[in-house]
N, C-alpha and C positions, 0 to 999 in steps of 0.2 A: 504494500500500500504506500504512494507516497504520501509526505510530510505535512502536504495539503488536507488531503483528505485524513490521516490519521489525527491531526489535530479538529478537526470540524465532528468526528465523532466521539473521542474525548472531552469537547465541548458540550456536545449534546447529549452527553452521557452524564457530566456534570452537574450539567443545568437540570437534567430531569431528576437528579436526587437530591438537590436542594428543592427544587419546588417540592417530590413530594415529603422531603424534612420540614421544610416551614408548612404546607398545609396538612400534613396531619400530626404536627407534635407541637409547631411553636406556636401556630395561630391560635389552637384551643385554648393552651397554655396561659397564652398571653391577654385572649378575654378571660379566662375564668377568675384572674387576680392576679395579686403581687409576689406570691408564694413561688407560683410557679416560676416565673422570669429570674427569680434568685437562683432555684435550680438550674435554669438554662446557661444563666451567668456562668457558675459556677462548674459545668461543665464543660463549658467554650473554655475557660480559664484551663484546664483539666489538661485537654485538647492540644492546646497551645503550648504549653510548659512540654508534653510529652514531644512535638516536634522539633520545640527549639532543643530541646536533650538529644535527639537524633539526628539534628544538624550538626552539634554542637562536637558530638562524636565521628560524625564522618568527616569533618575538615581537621577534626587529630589525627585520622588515621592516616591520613595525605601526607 
């Protein structure tokens, strides 16, 4: 496949589980109250810390 196309379905592959992450776990979520969004907070934060450790590791190994 080239570079074109392997990125335009990686894209769209992307995009289609974010939408369905925010329409069936953030949107409820985030009507039903405040509680929840702390939770989401706190797992995006979760998230993040595990990458940057994973970055953080492969530019040691270099």
């Amino acid at each position: 496949m080239r570079t074109p196309a392997a990125s335009f379905v990686a894209y769209l592959w992307h995009y289609t589980v974010a939408r369905l992450i925010y329409d069936e776990l953030l949107r409820p979520i985030m009507r039903g109250g405040g509680g929840g969004v702390l939770i989401v907070i706190a797992c995006i934060c979760v998230a993040a810390g595990y990458n940057l450790i994973r970055v953080g590791r492969r530019r040691r190994k270099r």
